[in-house]
mmCIF file of the N, C-alpha and C atoms, coordinates in Angstrom:
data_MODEL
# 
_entry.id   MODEL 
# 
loop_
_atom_site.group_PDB 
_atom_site.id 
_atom_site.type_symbol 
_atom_site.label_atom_id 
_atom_site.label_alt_id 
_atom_site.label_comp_id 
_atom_site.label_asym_id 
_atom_site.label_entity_id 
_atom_site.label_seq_id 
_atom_site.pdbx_PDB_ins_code 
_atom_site.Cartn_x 
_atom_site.Cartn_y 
_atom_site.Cartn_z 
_atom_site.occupancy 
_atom_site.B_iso_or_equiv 
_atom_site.pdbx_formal_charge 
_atom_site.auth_seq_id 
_atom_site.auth_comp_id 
_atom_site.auth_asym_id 
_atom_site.auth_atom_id 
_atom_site.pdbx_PDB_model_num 
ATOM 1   N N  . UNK A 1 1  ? 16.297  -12.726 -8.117  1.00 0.00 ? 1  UNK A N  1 
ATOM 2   C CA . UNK A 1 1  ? 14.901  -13.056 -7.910  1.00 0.00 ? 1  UNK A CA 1 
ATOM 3   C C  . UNK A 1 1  ? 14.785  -14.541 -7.574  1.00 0.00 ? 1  UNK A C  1 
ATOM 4   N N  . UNK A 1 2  ? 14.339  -14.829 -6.597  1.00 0.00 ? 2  UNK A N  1 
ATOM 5   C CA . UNK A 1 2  ? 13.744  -16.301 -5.718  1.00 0.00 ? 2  UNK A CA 1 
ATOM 6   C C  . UNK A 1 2  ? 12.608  -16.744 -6.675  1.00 0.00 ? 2  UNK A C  1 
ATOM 7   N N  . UNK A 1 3  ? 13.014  -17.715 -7.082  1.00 0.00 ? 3  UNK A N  1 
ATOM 8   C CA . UNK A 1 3  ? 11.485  -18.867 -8.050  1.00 0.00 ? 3  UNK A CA 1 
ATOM 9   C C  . UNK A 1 3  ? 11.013  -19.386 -6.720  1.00 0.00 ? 3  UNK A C  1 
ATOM 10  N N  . UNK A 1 4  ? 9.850   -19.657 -7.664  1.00 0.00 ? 4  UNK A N  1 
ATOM 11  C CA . UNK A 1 4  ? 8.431   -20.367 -6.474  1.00 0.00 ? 4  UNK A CA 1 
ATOM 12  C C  . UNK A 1 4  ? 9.314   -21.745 -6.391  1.00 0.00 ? 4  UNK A C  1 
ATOM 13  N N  . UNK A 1 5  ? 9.162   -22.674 -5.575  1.00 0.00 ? 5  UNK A N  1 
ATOM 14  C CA . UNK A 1 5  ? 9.764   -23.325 -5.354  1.00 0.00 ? 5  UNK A CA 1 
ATOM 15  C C  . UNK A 1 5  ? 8.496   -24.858 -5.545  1.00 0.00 ? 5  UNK A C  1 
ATOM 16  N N  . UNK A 1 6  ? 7.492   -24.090 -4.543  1.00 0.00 ? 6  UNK A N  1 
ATOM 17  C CA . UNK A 1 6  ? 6.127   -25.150 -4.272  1.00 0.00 ? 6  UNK A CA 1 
ATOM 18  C C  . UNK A 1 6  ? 5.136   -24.302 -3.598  1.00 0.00 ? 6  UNK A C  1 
ATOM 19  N N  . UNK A 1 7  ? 3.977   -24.795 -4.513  1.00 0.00 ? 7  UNK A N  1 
ATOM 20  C CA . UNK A 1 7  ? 2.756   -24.096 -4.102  1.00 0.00 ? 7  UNK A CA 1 
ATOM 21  C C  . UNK A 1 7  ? 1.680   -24.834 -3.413  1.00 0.00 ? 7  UNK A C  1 
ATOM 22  N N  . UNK A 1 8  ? 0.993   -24.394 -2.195  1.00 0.00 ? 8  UNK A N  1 
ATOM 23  C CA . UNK A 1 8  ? 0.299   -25.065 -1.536  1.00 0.00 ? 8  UNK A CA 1 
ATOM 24  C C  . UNK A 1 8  ? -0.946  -24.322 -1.303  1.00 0.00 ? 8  UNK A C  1 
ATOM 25  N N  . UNK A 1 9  ? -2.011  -25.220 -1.898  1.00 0.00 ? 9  UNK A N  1 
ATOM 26  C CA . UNK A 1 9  ? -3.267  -25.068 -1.382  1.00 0.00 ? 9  UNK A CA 1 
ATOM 27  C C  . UNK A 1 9  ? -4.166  -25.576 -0.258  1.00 0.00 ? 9  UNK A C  1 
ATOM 28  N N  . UNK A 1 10 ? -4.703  -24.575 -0.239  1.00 0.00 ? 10 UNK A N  1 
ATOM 29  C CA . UNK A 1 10 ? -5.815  -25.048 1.327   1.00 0.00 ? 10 UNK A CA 1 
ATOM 30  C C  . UNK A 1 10 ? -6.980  -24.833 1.861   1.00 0.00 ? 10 UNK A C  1 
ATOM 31  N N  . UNK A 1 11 ? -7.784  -25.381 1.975   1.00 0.00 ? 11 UNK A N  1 
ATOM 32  C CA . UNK A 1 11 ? -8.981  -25.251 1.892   1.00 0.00 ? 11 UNK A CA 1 
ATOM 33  C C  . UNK A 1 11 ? -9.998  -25.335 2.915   1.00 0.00 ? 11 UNK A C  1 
ATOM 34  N N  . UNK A 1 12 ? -9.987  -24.683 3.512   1.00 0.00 ? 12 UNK A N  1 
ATOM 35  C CA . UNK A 1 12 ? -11.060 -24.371 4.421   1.00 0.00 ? 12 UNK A CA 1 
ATOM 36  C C  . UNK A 1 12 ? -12.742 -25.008 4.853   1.00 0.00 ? 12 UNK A C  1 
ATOM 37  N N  . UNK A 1 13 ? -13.361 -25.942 5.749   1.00 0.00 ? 13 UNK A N  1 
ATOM 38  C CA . UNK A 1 13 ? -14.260 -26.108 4.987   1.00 0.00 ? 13 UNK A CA 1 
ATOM 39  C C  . UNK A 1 13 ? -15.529 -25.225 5.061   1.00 0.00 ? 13 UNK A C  1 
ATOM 40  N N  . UNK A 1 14 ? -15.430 -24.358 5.386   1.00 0.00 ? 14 UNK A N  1 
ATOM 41  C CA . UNK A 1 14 ? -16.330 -22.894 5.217   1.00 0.00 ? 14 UNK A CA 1 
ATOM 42  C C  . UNK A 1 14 ? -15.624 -22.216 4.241   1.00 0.00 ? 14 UNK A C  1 
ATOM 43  N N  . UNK A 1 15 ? -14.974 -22.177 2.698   1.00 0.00 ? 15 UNK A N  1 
ATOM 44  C CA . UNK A 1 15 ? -14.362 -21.378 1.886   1.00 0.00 ? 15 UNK A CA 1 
ATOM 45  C C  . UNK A 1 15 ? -14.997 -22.158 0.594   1.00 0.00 ? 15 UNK A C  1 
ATOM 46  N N  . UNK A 1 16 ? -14.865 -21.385 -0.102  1.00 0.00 ? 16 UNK A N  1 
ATOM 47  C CA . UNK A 1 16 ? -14.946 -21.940 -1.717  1.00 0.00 ? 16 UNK A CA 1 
ATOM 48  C C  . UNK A 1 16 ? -13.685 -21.528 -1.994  1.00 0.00 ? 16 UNK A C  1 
ATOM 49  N N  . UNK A 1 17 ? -12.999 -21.044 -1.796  1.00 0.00 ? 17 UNK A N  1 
ATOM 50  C CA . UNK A 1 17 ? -11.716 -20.445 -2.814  1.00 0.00 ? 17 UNK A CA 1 
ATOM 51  C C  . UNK A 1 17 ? -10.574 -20.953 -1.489  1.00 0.00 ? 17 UNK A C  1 
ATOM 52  N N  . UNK A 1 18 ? -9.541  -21.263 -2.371  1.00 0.00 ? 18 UNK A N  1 
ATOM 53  C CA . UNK A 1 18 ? -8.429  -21.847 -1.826  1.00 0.00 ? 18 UNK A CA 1 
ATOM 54  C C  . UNK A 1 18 ? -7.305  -20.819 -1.462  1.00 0.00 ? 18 UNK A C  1 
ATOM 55  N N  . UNK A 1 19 ? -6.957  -20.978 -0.071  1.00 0.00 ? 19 UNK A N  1 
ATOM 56  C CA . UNK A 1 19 ? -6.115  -20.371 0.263   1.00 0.00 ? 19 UNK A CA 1 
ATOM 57  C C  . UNK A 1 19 ? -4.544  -20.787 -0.715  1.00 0.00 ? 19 UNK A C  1 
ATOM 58  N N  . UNK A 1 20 ? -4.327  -20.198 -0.937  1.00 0.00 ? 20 UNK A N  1 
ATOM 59  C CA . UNK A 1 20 ? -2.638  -20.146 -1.931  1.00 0.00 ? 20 UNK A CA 1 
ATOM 60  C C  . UNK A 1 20 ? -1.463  -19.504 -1.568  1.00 0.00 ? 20 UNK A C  1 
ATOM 61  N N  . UNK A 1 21 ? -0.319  -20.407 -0.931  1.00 0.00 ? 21 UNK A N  1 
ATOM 62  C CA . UNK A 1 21 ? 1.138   -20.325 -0.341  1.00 0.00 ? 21 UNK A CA 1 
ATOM 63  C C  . UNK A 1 21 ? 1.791   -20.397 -1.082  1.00 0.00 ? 21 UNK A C  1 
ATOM 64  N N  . UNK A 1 22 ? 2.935   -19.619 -1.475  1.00 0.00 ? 22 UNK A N  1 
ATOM 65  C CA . UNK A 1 22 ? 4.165   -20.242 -2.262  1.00 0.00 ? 22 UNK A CA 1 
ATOM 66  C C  . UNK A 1 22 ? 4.875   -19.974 -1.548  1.00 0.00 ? 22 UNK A C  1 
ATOM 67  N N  . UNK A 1 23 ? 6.079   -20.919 -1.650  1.00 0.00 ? 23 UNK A N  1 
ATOM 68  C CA . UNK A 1 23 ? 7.729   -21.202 -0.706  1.00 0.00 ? 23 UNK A CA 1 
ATOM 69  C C  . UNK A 1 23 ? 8.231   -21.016 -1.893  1.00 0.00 ? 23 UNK A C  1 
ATOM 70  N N  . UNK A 1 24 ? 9.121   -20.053 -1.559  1.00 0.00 ? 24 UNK A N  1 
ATOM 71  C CA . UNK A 1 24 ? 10.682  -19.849 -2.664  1.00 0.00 ? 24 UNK A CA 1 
ATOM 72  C C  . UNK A 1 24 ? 11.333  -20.090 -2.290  1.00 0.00 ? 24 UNK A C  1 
ATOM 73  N N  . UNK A 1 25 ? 12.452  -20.295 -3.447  1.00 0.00 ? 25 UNK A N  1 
ATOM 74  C CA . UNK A 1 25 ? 13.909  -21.196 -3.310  1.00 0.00 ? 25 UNK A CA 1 
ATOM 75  C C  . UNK A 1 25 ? 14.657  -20.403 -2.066  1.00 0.00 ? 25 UNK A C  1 
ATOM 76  N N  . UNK A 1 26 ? 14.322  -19.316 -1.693  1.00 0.00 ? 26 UNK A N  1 
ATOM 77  C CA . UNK A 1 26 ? 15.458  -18.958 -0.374  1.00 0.00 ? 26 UNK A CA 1 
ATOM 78  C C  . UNK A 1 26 ? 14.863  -18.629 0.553   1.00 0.00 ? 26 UNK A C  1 
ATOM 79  N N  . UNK A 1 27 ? 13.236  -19.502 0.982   1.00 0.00 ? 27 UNK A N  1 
ATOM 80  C CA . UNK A 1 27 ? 12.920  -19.980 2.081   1.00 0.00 ? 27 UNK A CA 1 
ATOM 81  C C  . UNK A 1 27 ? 12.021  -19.493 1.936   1.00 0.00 ? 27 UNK A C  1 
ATOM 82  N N  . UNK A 1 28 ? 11.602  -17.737 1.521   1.00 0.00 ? 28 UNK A N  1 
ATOM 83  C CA . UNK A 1 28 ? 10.821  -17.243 2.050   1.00 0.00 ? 28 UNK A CA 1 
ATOM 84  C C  . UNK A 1 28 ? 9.175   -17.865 1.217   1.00 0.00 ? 28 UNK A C  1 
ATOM 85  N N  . UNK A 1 29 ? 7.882   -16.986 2.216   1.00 0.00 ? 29 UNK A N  1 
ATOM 86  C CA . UNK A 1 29 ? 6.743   -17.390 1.955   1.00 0.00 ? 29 UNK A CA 1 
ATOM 87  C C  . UNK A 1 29 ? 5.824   -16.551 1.977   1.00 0.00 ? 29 UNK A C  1 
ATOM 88  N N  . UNK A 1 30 ? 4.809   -16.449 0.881   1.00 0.00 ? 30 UNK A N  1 
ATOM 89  C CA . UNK A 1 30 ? 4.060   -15.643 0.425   1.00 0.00 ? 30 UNK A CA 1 
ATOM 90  C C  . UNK A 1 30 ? 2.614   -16.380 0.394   1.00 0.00 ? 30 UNK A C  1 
ATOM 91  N N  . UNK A 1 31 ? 1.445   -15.486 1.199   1.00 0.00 ? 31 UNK A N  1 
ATOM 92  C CA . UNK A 1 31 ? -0.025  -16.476 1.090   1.00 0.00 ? 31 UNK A CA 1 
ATOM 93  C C  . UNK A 1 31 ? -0.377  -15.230 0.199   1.00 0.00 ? 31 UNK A C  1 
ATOM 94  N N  . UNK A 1 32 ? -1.351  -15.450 -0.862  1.00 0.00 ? 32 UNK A N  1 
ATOM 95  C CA . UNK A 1 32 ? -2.077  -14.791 -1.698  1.00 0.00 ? 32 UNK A CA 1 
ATOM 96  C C  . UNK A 1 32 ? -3.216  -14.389 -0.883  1.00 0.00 ? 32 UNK A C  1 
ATOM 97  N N  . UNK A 1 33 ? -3.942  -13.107 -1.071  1.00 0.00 ? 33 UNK A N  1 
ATOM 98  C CA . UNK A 1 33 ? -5.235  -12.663 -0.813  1.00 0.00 ? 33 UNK A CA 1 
ATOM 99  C C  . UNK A 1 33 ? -6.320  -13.217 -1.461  1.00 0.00 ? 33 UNK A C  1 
ATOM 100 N N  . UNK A 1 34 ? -7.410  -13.375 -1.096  1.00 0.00 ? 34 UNK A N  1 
ATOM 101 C CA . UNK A 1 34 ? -8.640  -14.202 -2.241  1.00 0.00 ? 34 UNK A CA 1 
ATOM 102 C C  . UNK A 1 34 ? -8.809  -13.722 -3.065  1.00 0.00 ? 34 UNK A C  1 
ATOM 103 N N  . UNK A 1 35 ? -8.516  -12.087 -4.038  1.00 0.00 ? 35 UNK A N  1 
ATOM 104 C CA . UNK A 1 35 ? -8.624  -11.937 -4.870  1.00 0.00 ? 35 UNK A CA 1 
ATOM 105 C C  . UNK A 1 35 ? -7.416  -12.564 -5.675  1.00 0.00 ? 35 UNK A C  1 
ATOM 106 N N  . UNK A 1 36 ? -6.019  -12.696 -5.389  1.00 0.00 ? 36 UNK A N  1 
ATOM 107 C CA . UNK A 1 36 ? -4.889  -13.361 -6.545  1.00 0.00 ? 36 UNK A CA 1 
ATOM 108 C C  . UNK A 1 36 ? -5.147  -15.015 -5.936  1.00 0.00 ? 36 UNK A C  1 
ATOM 109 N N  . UNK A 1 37 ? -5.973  -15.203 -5.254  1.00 0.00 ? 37 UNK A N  1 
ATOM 110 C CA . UNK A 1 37 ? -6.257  -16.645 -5.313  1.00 0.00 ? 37 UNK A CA 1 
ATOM 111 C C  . UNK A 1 37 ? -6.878  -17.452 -6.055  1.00 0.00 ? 37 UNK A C  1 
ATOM 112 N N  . UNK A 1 38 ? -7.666  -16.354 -6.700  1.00 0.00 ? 38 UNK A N  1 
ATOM 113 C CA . UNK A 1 38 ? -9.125  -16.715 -7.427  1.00 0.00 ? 38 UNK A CA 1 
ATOM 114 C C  . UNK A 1 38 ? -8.613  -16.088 -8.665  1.00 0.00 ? 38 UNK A C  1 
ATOM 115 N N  . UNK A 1 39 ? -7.404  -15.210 -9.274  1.00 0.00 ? 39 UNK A N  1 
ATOM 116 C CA . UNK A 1 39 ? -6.627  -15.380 -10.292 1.00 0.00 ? 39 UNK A CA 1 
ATOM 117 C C  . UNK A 1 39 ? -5.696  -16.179 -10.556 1.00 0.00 ? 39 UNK A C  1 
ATOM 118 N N  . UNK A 1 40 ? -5.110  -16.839 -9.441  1.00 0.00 ? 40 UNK A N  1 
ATOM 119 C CA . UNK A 1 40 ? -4.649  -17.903 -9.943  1.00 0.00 ? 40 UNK A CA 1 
ATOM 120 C C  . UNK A 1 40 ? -5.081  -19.283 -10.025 1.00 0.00 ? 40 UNK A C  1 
ATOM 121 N N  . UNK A 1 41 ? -5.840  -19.676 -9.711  1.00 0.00 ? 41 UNK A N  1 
ATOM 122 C CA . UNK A 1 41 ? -6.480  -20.756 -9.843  1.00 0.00 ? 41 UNK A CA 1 
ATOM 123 C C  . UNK A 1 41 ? -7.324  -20.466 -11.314 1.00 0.00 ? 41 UNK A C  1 
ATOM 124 N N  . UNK A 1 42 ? -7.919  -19.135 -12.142 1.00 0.00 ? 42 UNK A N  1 
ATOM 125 C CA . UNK A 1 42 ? -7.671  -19.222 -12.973 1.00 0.00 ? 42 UNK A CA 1 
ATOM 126 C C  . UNK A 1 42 ? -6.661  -19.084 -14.129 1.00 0.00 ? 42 UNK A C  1 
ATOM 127 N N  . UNK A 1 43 ? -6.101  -18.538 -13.767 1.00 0.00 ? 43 UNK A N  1 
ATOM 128 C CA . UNK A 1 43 ? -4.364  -18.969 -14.832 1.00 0.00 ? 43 UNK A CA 1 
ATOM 129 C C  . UNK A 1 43 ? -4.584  -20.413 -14.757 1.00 0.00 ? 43 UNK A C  1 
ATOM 130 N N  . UNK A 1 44 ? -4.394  -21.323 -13.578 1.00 0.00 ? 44 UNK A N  1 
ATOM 131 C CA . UNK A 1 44 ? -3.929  -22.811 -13.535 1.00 0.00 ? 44 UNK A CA 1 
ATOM 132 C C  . UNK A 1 44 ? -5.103  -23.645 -14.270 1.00 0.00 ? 44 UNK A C  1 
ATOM 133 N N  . UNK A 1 45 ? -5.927  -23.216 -14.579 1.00 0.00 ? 45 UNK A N  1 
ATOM 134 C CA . UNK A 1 45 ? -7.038  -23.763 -15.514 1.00 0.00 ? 45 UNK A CA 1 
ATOM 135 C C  . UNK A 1 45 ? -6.919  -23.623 -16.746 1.00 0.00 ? 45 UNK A C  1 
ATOM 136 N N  . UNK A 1 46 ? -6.374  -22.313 -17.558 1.00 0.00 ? 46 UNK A N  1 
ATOM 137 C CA . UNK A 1 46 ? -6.347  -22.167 -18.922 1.00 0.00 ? 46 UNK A CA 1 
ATOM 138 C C  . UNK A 1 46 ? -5.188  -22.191 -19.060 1.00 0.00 ? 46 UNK A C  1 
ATOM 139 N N  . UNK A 1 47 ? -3.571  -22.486 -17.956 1.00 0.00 ? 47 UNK A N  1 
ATOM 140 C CA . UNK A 1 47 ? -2.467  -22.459 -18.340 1.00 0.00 ? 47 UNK A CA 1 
ATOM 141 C C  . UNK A 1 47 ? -2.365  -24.160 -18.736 1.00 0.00 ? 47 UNK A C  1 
ATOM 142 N N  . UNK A 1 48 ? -3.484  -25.292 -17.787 1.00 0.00 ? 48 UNK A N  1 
ATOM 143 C CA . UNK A 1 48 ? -3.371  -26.161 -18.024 1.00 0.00 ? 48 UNK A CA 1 
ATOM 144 C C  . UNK A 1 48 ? -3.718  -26.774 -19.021 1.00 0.00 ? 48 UNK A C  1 
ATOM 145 N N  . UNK A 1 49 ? -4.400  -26.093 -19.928 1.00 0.00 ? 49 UNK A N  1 
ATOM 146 C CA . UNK A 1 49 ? -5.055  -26.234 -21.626 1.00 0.00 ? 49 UNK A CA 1 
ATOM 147 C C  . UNK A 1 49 ? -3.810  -26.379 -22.736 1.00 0.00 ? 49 UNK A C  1 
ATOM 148 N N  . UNK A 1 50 ? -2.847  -25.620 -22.670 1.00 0.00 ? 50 UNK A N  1 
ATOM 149 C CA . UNK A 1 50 ? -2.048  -25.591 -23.236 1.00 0.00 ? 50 UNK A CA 1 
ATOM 150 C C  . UNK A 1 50 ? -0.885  -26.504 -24.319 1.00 0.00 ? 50 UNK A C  1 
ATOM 151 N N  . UNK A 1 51 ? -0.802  -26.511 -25.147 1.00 0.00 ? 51 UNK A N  1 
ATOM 152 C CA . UNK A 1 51 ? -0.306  -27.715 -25.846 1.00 0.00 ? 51 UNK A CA 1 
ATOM 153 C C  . UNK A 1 51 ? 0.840   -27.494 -25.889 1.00 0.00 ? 51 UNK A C  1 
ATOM 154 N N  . UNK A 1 52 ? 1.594   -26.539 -25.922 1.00 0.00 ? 52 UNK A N  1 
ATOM 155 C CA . UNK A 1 52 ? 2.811   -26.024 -26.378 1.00 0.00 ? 52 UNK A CA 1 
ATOM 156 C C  . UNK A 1 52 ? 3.799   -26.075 -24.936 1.00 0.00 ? 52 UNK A C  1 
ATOM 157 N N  . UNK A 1 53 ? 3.043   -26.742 -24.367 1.00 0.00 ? 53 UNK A N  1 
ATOM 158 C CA . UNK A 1 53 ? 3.727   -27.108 -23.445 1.00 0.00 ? 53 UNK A CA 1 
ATOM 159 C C  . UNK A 1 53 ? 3.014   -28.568 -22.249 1.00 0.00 ? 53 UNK A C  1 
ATOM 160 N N  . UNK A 1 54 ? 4.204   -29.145 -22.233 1.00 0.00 ? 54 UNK A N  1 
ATOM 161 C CA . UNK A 1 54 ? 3.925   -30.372 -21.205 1.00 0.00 ? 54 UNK A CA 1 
ATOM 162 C C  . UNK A 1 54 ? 3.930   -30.786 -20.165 1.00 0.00 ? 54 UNK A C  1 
ATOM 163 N N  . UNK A 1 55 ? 2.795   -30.589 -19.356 1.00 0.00 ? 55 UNK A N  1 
ATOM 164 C CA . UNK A 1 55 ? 2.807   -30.240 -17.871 1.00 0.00 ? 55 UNK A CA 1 
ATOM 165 C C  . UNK A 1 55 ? 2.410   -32.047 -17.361 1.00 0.00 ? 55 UNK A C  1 
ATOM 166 N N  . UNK A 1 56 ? 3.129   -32.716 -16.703 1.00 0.00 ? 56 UNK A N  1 
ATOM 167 C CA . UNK A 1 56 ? 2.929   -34.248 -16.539 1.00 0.00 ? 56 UNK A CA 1 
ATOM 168 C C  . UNK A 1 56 ? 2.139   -34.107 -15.252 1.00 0.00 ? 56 UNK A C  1 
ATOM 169 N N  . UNK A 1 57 ? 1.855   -33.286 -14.486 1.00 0.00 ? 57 UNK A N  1 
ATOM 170 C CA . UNK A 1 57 ? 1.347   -33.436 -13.311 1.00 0.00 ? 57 UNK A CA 1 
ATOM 171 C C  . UNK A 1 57 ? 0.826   -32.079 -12.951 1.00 0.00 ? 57 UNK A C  1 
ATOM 172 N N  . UNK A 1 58 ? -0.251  -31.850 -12.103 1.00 0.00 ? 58 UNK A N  1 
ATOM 173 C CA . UNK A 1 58 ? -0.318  -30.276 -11.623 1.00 0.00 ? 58 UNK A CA 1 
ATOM 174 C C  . UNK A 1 58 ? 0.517   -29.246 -11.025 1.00 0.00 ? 58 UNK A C  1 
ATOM 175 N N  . UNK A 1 59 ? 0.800   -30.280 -10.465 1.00 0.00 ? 59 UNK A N  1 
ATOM 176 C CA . UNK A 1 59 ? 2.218   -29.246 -9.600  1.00 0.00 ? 59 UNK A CA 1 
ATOM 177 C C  . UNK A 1 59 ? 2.849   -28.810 -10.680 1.00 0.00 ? 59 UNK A C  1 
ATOM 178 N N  . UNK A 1 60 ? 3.189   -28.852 -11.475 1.00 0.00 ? 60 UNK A N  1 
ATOM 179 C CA . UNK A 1 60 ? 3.642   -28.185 -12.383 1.00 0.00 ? 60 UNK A CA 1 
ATOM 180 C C  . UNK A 1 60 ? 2.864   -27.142 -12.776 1.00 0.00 ? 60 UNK A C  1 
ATOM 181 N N  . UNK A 1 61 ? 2.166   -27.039 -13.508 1.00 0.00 ? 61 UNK A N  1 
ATOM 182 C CA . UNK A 1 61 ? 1.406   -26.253 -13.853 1.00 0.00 ? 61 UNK A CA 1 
ATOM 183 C C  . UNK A 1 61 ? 1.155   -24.911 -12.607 1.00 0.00 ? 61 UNK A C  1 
ATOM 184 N N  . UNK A 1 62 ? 1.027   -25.361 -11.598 1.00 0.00 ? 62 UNK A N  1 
ATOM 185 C CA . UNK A 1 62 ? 0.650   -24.268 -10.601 1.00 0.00 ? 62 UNK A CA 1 
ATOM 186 C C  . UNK A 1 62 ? 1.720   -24.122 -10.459 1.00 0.00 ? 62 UNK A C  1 
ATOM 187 N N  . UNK A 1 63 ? 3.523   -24.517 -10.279 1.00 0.00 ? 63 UNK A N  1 
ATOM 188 C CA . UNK A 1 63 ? 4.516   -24.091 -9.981  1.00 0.00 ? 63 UNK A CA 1 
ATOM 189 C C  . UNK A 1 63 ? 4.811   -22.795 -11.350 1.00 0.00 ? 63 UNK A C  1 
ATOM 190 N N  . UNK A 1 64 ? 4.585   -23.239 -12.905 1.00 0.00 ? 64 UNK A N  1 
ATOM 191 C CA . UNK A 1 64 ? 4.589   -22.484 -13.888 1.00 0.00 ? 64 UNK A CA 1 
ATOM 192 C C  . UNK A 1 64 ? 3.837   -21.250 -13.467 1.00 0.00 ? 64 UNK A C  1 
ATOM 193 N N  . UNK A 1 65 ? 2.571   -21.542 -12.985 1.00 0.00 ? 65 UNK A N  1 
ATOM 194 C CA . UNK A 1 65 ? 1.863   -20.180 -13.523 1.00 0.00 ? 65 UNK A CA 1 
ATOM 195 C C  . UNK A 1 65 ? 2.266   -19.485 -12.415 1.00 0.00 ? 65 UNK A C  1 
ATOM 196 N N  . UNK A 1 66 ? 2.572   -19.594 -10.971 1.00 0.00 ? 66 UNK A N  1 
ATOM 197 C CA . UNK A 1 66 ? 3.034   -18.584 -10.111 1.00 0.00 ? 66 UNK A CA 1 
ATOM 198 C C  . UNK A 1 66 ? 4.733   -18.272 -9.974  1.00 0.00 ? 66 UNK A C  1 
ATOM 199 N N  . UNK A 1 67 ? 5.663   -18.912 -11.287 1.00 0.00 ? 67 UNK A N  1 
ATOM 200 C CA . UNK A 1 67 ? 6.709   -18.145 -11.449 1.00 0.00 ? 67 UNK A CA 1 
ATOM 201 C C  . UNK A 1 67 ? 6.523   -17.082 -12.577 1.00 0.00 ? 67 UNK A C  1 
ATOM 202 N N  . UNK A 1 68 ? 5.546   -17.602 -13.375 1.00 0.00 ? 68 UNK A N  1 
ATOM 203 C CA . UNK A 1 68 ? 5.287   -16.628 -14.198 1.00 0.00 ? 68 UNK A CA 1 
ATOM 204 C C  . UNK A 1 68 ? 4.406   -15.733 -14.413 1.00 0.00 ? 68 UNK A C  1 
ATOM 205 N N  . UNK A 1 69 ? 3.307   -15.172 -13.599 1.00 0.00 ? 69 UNK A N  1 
ATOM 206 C CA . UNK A 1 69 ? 2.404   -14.422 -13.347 1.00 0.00 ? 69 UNK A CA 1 
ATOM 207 C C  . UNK A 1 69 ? 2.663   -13.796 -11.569 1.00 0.00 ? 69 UNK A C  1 
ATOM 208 N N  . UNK A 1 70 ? 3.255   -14.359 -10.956 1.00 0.00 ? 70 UNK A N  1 
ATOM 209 C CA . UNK A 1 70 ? 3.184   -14.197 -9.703  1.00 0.00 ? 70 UNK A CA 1 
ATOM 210 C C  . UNK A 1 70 ? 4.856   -13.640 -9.009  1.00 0.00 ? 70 UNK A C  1 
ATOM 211 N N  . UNK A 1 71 ? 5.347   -12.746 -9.233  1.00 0.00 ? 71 UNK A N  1 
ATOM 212 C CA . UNK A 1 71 ? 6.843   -12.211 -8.854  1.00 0.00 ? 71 UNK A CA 1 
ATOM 213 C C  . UNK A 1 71 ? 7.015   -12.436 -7.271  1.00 0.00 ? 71 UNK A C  1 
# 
């Protein structure tokens, strides 16, 4: 199984909801539909609450929640 590698958002300026790319480690690339866009952007809100873990920057956090919610 290929980990997310880096996740990229994008934003449209006719959109409210962010388009969402992930690149995995063996190249390939996956854009989310607006419905797992608009689930993950909430994961990345309440994953970023979290104490039990130390996220120093966002990218993290959005790299976490789409290796771990997002196969």
């Amino acid at each position: 199984m290929s980990l997310v590698q880096s996740v990229n958002l994008f934003y449209a300026n006719d959109q409210d909801i962010a388009s969402v790319q992930f690149l995995y480690s063996n190249g390939d690339k996956r854009q989310l539909n607006n419905l797992e866009a608009i689930k993950f952007m909430e994961l990345v809100e309440t994953e970023s609450k979290r104490t039990d873990i130390d996220f120093t920057d966002p990218d993290g956090v959005r790299q976490y929640v789409a290796n771990t919610y997002f196969h």
